[in-house]
C-alpha positions in Angstrom: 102.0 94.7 100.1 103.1 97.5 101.6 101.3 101.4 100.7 103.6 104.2 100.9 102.2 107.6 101.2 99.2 105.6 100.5 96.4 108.1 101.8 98.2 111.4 100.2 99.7 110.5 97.7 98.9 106.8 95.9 95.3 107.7 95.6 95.9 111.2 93.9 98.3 109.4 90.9 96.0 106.1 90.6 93.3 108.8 89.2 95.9 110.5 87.4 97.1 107.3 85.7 93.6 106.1 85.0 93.1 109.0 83.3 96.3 108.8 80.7 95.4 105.1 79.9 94.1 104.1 76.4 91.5 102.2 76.1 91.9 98.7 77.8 90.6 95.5 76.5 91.4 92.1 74.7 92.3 91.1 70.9 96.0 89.9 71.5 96.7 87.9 68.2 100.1 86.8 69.7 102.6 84.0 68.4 100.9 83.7 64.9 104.2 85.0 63.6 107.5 86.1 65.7 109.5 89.7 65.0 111.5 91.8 66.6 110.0 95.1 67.5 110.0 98.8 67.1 109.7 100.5 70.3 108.1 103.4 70.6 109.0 106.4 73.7 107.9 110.0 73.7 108.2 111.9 77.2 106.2 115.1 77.5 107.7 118.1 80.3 105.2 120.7 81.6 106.1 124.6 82.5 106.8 123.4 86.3 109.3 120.4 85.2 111.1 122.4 82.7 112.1 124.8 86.0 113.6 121.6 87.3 117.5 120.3 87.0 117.8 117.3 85.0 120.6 115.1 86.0 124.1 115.8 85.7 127.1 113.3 86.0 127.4 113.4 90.3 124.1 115.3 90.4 121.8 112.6 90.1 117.7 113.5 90.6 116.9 111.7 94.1 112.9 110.2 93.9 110.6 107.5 95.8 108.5 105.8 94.1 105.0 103.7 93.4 104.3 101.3 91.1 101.1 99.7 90.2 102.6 97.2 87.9 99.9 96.0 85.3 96.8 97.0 87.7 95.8 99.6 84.9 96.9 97.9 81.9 95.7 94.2 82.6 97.3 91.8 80.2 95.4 89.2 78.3 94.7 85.6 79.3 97.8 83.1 77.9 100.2 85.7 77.6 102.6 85.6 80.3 103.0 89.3 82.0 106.8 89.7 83.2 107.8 89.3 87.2 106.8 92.5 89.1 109.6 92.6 91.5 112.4 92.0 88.2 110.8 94.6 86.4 111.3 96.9 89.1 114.0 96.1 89.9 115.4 96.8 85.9 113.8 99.8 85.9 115.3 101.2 88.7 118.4 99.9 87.2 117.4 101.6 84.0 116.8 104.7 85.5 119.9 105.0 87.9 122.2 104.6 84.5 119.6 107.9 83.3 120.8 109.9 86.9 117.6 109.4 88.6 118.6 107.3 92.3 116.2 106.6 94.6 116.3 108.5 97.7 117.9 106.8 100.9 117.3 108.9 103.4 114.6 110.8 104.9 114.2 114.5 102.7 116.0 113.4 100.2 113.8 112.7 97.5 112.6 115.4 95.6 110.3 113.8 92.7 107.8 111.4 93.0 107.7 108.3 90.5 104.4 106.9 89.4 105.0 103.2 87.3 103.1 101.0 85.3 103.1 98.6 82.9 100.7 96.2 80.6 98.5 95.9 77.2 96.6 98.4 75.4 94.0 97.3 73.1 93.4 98.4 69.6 92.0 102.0 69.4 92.9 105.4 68.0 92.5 107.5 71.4 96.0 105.7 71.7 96.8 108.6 70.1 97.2 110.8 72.7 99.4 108.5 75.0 101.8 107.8 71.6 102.1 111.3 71.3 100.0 112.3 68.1 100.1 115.3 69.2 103.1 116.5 68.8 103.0 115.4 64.9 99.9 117.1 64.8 97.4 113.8 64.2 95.1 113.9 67.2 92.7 116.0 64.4 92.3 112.0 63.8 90.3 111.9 67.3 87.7 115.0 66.8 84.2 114.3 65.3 83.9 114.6 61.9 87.4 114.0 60.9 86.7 113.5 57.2 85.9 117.1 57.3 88.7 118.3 58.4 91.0 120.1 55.7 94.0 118.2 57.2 92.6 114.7 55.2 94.6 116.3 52.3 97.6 115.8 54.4 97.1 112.2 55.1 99.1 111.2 51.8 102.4 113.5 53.0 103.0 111.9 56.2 106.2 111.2 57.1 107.7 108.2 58.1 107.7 108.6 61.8 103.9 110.1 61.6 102.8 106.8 59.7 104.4 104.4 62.2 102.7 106.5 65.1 99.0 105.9 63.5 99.7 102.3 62.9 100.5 101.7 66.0 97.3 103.9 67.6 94.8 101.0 65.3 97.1 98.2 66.9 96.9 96.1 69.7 100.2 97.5 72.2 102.4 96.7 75.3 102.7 100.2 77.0 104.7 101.2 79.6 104.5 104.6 81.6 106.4 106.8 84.0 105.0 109.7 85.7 107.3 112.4 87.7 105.4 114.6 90.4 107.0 117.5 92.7 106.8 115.3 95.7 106.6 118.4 97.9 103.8 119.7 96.3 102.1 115.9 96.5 101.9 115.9 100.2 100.5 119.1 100.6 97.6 117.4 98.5 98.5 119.3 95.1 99.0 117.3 91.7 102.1 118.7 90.2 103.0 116.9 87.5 106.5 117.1 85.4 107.1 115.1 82.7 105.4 111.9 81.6 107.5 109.6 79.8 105.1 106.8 77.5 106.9 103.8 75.9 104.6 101.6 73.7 105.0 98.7 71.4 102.8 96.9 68.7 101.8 93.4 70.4 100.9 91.1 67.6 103.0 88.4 67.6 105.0 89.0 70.7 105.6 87.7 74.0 105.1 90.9 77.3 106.8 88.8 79.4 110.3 88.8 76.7 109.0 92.2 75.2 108.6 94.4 78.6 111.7 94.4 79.4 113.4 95.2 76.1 111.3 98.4 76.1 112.6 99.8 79.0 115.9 99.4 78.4 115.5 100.9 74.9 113.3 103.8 76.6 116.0 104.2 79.5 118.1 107.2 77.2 114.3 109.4 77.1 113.1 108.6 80.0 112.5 112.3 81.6 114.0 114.1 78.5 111.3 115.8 76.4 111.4 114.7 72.9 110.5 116.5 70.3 108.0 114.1 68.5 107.8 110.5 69.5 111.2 108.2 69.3 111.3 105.1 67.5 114.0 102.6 67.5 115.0 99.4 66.0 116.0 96.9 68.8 116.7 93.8 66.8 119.8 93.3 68.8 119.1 95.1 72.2 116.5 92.5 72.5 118.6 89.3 71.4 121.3 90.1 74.9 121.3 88.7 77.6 119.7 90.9 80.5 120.2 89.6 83.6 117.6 91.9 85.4 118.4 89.5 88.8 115.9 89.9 92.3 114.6 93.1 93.1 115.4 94.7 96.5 115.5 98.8 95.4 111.7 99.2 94.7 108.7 98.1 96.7 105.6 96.9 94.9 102.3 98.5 95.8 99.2 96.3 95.3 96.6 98.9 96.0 94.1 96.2 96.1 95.5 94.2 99.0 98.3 96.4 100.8 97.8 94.3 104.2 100.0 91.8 102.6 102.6 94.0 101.0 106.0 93.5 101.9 108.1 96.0 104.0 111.0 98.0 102.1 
C-alpha cells in the first residue's frame, strides 16, 4: 500500500505511537457474556496546540493523514478486527462532522493525523493512555505505591476515578489519534498537539461491532482537551444502524509492505 511522506514523516510517528501504547498482549475473555459498553475518551493539548485555532463552523482544520490501523495494537486470535478501509473511512466521516477535512490540495493541510486502532491487554501502565493523570492516580504506577500517603485516598474516589482504574486492570479496545504541526514534521521536528485516546473494557465484546461505536461516541472530544477522562453510556448509539459504506477519503499505510499499497 501506498507510504506517504513515508521517509520524513511515517517513521518519526510509528516511534511516537509505539511509545504511547500500553502494554500489548492476549487474555481476551470475549462472548462469555454480551453488554453494552462504556466508552472511554480523554484528549490531552500541549503548549504548541493550544496556540492553534480549533474549528469553527466554515473554518474547518485542513490535515493529511496516516494510519497504521491495528499494526501497534494487534488484536487477538478469534476475535474479528473491523475492515481497515470502513473504519477509515468512518473516521474521516467522524471527524469532518468535528471540523477537521482533509486537505485537497497541495499546502493546504496544516496538521498531520497519526491513526490507530486495536486491543490492549490487562495492565495498570494503561494508566497513562486512560488519562490517570489528570485524576491524579498514576501514583498507582511508581514503586512502592503502598507507601504512598495517597493509599488513604483510595476509599474517596470518585465515580469517574474508579471506572478509570477498573478499566487500567482490564483487558481494552483502544483507539488513538495523534495531531502533529505538519510543517514542523517535514523539517524533521516532532511537534505534537493534542492526543486524543478512546478506550473500552473488552470482555465480552466483539472489536469488529465495538470499534466503530467508539469512534463515533469519541467524535464530540476528538481534539478538544478534556478536563479529566469522558465517559459515556452508549447503549443506544451502539444499537443504530451505521452505515460506514467504502472508503475512498483515507489511504491505508501498511508500513510493512508499502510496495503493494494502493494509490490515493
Amino acid at each position: 500500500m501506498k507510504t506517504y511522506r513515508w521517509s520524513t514523516s511515517a517513521a518519526v510517528l510509528l516511534g511516537s505511537f509505539l511509545l504511547s501504547s500500553p502494554l500489548q498482549g492476549e487474555g481476551f475473555l470475549g462472548f462469555l457474556t454480551r453488554r453494552e459498553p462504556d466508552i472511554l475518551t480523554v484528549t490531552d493539548v500541549t503548549e504548541e496546540g493550544r496556540a492553534w485555532p480549533s474549528p469553527e463552523p466554515g473554518k474547518p482544520v485542513y490535515y493529511e493523514a496516516i494510519s497504521f490501523g491495528t499494526r501497534n495494537f494487534p488484536g487477538l486470535p478469534g476475535d474479528p478486527t473491523p475492515n481497515s478501509r470502513a473504519m477509515l473511512n468512518l473516521i474521516v466521516k467522524t471527524l469532518a462532522k468535528q471540523g477537521f477535512v482533509r486537505a485537497r490540495k497541495k499546502g493546504e493541510a496544516k496538521v498531520f493525523l497519526s491513526i490507530g486502532w486495536g486491543y490492549s491487554r490487562a495492565n495498570l501502565s494503561a494508566l497513562t493512555f486512560l488519562g490517570g493523570d489528570k485524576l491524579d492516580l498514576t501514583w498507582e504506577l511508581e514503586s512502592g505505591p503502598m507507601l504512598s500517603p495517597n493509599v488513604l485516598r483510595r476509599d474517596f474516589r470518585d465515580a469517574t476515578e474508579v471506572k478509570v482504574m477498573e478499566a487500567a486492570n482490564s483487558d481494552l479496545y483502544i483507539a488513538s489519534i495523534q495531531a502533529f504541526d505538519l510543517v514542523a514534521l517535514d523539517a524533521g521536528k516532532k511537534k505534537l498537539l493534542w492526543h486524543t485516546r478512546i478506550a473500552c473494557e473488552a470482555t465480552g465484546l466483539s472489536m469488529a461491532e465495538t470499534m466503530p461505536t467508539m469512534i463515533i461516541a469519541a467524535g464530540p472530544f476528538i481534539g478538544r482537551e478534556t478536563k479529566k477522562p469522558v465517559w459515556r453510556d452508549v447503549t443506544e448509539l451502539r444499537k443504530a444502524n451505521v452505515d460506514i459504506g467504502e472508503a475512498k477519503m483515507l489511504e491505508y499505510v501498511d508500513p510493512a509492505d508499502p510496495k503493494n499499497s494502493p494509490a490515493k
